[in-house]
N, CA, C and O atoms as a GROMACS GRO file, in nm:
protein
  360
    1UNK      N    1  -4.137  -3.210  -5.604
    1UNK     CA    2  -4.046  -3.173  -5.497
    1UNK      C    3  -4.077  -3.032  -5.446
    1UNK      O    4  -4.033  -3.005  -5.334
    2UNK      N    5  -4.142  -2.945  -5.509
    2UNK     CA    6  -4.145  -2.805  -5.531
    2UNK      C    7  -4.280  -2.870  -5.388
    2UNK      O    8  -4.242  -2.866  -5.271
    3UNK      N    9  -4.358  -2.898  -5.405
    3UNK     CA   10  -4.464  -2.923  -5.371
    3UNK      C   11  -4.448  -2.935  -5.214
    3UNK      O   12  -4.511  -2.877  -5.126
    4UNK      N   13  -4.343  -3.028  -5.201
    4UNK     CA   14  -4.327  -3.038  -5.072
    4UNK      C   15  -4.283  -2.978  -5.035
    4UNK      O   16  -4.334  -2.967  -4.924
    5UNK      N   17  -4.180  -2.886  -5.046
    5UNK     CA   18  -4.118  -2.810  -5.004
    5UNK      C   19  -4.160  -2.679  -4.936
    5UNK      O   20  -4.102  -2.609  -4.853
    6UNK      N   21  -4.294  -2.668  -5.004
    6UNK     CA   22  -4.401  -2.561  -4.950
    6UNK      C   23  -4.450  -2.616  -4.888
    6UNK      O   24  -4.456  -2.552  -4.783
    7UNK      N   25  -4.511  -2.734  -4.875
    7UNK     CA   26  -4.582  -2.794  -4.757
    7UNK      C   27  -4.489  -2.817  -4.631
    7UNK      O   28  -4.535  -2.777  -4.524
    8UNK      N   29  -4.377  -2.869  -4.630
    8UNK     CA   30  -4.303  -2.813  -4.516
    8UNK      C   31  -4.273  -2.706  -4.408
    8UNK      O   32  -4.273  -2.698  -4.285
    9UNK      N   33  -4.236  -2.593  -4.566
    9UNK     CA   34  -4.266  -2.416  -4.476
    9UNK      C   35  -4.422  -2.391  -4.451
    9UNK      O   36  -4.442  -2.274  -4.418
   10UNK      N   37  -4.495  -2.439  -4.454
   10UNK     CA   38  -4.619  -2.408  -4.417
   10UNK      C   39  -4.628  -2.446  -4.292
   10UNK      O   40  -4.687  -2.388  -4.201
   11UNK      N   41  -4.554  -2.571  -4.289
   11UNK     CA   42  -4.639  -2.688  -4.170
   11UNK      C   43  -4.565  -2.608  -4.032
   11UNK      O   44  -4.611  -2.587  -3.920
   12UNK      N   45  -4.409  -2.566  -4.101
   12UNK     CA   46  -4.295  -2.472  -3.961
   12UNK      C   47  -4.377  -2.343  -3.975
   12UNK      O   48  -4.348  -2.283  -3.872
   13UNK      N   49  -4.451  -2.277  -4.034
   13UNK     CA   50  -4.456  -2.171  -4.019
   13UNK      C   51  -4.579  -2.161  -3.925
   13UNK      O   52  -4.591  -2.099  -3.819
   14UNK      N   53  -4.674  -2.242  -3.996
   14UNK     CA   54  -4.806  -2.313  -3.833
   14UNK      C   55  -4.725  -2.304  -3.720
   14UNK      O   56  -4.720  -2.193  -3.667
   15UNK      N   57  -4.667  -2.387  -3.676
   15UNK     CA   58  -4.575  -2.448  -3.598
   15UNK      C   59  -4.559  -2.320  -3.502
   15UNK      O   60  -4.575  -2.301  -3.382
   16UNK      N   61  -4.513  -2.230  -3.627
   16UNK     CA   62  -4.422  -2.102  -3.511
   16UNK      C   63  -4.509  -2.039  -3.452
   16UNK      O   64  -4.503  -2.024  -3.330
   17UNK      N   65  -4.611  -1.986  -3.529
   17UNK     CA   66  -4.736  -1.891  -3.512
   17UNK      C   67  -4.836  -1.932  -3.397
   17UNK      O   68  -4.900  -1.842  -3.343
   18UNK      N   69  -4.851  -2.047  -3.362
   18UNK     CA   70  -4.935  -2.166  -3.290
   18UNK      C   71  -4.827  -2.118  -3.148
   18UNK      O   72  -4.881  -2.054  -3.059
   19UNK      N   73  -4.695  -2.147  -3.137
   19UNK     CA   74  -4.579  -2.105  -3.046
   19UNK      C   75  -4.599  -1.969  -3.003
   19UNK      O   76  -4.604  -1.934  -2.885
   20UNK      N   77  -4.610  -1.886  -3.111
   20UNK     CA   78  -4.601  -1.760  -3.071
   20UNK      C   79  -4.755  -1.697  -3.014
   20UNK      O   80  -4.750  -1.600  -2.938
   21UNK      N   81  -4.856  -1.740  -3.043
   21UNK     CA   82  -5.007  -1.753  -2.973
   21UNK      C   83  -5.010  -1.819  -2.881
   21UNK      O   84  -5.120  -1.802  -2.830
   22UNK      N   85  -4.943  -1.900  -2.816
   22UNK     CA   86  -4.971  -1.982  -2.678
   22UNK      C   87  -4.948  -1.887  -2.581
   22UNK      O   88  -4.851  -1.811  -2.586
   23UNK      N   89  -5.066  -1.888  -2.455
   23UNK     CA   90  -5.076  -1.812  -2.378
   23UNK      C   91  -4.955  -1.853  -2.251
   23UNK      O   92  -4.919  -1.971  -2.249
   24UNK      N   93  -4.915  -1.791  -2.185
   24UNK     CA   94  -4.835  -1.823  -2.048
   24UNK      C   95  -4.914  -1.869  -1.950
   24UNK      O   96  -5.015  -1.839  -1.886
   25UNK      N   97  -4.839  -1.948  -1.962
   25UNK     CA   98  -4.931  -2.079  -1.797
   25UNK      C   99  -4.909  -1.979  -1.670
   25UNK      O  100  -4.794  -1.936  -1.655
   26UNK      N  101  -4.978  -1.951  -1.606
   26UNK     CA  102  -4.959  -1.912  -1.472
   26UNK      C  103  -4.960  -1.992  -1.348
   26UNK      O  104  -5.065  -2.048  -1.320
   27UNK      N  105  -4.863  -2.005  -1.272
   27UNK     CA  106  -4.777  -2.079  -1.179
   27UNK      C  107  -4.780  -2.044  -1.038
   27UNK      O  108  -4.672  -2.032  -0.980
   28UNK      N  109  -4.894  -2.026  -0.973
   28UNK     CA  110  -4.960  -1.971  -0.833
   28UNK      C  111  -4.861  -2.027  -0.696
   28UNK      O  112  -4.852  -1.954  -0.597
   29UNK      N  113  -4.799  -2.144  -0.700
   29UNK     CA  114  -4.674  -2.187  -0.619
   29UNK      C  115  -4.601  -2.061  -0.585
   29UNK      O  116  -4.626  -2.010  -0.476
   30UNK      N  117  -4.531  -2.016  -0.647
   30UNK     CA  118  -4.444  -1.905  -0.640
   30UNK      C  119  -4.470  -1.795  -0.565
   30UNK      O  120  -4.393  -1.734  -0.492
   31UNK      N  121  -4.583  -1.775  -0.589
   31UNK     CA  122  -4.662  -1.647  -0.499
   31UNK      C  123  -4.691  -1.624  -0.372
   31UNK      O  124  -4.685  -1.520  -0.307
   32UNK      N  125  -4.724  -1.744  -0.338
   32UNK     CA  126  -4.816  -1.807  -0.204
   32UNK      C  127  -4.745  -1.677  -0.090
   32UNK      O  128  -4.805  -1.638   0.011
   33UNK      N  129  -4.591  -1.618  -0.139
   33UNK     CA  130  -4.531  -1.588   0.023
   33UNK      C  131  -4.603  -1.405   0.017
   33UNK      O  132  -4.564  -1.305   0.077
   34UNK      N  133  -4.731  -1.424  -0.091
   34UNK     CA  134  -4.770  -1.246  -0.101
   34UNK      C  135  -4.884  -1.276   0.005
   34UNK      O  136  -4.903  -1.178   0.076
   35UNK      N  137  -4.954  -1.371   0.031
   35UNK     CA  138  -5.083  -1.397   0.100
   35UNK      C  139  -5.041  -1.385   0.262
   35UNK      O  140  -4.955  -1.453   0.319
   36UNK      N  141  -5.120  -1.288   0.314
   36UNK     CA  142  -5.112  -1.168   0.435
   36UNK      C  143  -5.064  -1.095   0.369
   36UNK      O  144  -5.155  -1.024   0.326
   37UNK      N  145  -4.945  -1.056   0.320
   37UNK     CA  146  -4.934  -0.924   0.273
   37UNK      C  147  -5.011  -0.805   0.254
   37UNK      O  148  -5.127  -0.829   0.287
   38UNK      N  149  -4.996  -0.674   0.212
   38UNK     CA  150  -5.068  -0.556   0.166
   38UNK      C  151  -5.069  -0.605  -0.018
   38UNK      O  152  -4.979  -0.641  -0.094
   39UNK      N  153  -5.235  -0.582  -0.037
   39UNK     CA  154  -5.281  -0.551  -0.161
   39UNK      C  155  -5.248  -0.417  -0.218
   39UNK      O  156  -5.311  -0.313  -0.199
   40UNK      N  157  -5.135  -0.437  -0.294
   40UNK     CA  158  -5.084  -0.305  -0.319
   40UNK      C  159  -5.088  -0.321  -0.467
   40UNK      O  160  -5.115  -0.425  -0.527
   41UNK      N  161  -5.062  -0.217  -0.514
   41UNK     CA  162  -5.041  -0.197  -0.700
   41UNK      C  163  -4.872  -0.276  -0.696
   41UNK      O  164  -4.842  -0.369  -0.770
   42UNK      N  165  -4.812  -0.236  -0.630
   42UNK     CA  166  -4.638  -0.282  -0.646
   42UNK      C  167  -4.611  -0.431  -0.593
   42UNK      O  168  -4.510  -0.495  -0.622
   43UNK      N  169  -4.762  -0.501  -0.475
   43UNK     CA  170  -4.762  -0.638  -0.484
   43UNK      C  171  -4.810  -0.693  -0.614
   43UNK      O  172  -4.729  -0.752  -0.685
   44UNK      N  173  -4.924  -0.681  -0.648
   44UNK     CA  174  -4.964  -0.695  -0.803
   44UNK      C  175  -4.894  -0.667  -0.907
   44UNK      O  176  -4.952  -0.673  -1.016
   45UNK      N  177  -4.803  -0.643  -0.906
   45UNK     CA  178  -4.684  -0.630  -1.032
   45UNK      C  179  -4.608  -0.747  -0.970
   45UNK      O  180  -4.572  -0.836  -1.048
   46UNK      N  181  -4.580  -0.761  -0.842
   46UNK     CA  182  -4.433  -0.847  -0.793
   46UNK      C  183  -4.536  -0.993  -0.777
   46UNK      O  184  -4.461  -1.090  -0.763
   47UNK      N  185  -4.638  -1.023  -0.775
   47UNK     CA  186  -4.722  -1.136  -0.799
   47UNK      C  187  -4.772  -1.148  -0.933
   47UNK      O  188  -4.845  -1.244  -0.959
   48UNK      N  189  -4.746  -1.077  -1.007
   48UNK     CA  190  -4.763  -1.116  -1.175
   48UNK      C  191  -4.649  -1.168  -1.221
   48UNK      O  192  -4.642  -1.275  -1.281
   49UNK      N  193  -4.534  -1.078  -1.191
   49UNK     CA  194  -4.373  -1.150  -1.250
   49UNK      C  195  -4.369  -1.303  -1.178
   49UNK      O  196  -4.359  -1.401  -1.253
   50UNK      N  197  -4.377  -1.319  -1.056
   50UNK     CA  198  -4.390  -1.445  -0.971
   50UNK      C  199  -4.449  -1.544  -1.049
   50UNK      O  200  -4.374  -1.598  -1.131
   51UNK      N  201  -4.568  -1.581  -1.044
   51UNK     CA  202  -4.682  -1.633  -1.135
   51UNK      C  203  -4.648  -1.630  -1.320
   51UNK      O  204  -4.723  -1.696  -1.391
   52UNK      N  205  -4.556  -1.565  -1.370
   52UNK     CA  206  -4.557  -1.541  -1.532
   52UNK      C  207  -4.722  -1.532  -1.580
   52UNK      O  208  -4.752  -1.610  -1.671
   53UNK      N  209  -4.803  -1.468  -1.542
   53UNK     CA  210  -4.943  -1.469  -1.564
   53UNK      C  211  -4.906  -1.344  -1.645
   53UNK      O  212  -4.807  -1.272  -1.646
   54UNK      N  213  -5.050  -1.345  -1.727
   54UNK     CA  214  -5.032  -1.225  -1.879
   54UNK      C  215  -5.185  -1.177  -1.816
   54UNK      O  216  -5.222  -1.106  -1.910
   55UNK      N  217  -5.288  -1.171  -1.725
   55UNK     CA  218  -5.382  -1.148  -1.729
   55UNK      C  219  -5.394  -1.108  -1.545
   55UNK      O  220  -5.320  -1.172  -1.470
   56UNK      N  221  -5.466  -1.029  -1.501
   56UNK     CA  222  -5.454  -1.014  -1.350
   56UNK      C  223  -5.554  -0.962  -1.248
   56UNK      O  224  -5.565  -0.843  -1.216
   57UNK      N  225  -5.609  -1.041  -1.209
   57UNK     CA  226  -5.723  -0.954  -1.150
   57UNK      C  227  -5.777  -0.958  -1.021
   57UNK      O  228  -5.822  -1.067  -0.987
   58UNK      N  229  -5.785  -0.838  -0.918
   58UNK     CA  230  -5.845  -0.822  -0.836
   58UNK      C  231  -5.959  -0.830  -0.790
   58UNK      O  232  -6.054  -0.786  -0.854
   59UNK      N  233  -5.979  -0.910  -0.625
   59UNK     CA  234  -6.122  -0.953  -0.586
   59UNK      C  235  -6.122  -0.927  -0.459
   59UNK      O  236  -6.033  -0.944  -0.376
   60UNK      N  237  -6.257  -0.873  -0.445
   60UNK     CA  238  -6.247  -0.869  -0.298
   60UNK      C  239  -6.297  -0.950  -0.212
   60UNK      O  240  -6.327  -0.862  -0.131
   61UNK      N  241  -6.325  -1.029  -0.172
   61UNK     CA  242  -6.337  -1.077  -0.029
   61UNK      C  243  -6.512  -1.103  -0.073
   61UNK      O  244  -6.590  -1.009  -0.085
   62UNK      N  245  -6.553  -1.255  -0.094
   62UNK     CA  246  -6.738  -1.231  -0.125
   62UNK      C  247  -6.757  -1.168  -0.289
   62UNK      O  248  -6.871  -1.189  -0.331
   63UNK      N  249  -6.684  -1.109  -0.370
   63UNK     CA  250  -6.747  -1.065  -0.473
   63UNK      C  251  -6.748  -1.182  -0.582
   63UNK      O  252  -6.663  -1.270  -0.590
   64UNK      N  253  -6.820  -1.172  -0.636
   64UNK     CA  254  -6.878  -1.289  -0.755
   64UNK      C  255  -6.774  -1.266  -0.867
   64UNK      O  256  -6.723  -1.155  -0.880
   65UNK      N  257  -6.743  -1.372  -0.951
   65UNK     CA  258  -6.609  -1.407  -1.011
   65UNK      C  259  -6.679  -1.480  -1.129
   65UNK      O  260  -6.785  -1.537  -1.100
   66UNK      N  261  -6.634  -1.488  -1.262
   66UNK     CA  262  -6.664  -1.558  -1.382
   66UNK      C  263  -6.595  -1.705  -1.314
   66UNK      O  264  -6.507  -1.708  -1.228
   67UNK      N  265  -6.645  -1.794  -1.363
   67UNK     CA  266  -6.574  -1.901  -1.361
   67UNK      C  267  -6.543  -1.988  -1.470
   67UNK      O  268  -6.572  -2.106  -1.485
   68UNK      N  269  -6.473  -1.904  -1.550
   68UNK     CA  270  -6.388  -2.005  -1.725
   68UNK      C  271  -6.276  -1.987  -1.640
   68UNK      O  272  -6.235  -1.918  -1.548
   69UNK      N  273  -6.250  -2.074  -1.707
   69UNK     CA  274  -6.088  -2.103  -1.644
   69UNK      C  275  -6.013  -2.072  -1.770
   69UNK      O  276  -6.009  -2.117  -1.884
   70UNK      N  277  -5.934  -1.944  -1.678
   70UNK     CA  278  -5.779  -1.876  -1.819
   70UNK      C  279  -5.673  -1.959  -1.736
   70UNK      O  280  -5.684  -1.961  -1.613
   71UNK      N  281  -5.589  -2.016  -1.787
   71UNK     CA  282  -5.479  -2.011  -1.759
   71UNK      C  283  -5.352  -1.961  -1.762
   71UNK      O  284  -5.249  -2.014  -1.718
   72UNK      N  285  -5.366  -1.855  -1.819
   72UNK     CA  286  -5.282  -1.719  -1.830
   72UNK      C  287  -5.328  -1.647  -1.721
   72UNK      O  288  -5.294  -1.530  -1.734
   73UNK      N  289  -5.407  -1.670  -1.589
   73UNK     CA  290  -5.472  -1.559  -1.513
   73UNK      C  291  -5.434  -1.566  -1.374
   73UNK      O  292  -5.426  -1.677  -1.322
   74UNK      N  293  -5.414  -1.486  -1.322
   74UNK     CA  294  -5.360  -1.468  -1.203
   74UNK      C  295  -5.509  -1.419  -1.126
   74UNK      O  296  -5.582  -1.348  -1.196
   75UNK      N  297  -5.552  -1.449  -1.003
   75UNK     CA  298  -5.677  -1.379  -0.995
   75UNK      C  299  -5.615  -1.357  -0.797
   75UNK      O  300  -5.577  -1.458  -0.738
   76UNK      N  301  -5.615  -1.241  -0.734
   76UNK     CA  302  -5.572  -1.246  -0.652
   76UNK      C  303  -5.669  -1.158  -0.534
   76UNK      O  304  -5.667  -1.035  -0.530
   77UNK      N  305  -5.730  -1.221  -0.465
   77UNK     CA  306  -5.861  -1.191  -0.350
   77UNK      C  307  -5.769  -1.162  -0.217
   77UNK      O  308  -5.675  -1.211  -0.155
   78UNK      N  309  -5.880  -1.023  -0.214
   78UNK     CA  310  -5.811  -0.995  -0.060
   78UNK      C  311  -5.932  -0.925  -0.005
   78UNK      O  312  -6.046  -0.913  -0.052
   79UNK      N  313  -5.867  -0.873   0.129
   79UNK     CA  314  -6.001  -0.837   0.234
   79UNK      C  315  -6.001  -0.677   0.261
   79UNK      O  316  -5.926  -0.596   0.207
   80UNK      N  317  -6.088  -0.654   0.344
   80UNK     CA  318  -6.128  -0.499   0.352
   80UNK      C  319  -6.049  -0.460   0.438
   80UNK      O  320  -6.076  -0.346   0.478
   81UNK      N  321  -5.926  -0.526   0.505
   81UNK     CA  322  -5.837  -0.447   0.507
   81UNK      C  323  -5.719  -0.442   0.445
   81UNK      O  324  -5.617  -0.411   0.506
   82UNK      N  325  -5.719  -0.468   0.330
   82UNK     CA  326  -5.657  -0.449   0.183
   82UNK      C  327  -5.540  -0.529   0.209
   82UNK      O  328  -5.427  -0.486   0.187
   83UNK      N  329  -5.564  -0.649   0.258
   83UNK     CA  330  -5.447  -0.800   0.317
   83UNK      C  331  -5.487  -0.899   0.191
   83UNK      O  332  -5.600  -0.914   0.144
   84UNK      N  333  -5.344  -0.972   0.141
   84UNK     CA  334  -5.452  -1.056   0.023
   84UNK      C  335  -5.464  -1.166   0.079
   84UNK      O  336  -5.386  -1.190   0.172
   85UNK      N  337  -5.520  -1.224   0.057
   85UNK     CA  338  -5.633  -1.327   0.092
   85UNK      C  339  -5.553  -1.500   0.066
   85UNK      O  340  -5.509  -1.595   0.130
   86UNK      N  341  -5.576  -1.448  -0.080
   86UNK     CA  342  -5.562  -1.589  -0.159
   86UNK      C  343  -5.461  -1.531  -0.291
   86UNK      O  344  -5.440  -1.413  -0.315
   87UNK      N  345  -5.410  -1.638  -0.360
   87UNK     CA  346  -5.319  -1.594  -0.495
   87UNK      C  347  -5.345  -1.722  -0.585
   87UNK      O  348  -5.277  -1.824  -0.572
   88UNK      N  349  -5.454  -1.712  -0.683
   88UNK     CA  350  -5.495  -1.860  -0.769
   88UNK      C  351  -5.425  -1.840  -0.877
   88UNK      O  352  -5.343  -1.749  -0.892
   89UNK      N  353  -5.454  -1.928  -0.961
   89UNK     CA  354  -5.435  -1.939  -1.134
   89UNK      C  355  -5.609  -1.993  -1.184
   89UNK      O  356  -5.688  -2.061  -1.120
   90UNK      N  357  -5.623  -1.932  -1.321
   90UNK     CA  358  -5.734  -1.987  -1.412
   90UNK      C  359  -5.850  -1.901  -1.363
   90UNK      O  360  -5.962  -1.915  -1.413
   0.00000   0.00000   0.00000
């Protein structure tokens, strides 16, 4: 009985740790109303809370981009006259 009983708290304690390591999905819907906007530092905070993205990154317009897909990532492209562009996830 002892036996299981540890195998139980093991299996919840996986459980939690696995919960508490899962990354935040980022949710690009929400955002969409930043695109025209100004690429600002204070849009990029108010398009990270939007999105729940944990990761965030700026592009400009033509520049070359990794392509793994995070899904914690907010990746947000804009143009040279600092208008954003686009607002993705991954």
């Amino acid at each position: 009985m002892t036996i299981s009983l540890a195998a139980a708290l093991s299996s919840i304690t996986l459980a939690l740790a696995s919960a508490q390591l899962e990354p935040q999905v980022c949710d690009a819907s929400s955002a969409q109303q930043f695109v025209g906007g100004p690429a600002t530092q204070e849009t990029g905070a108010q398009i990270m809370a939007a999105t729940r993205a944990t990761i965030f990154q700026w592009v400009l317009v033509g520049s070359p981009v990794t392509k793994d897909y995070r899904r914690e990532r907010v990746r947000v492209v804009y143009d040279r006259d600092m208008k954003v562009v686009s607002v993705t996830c991954g």
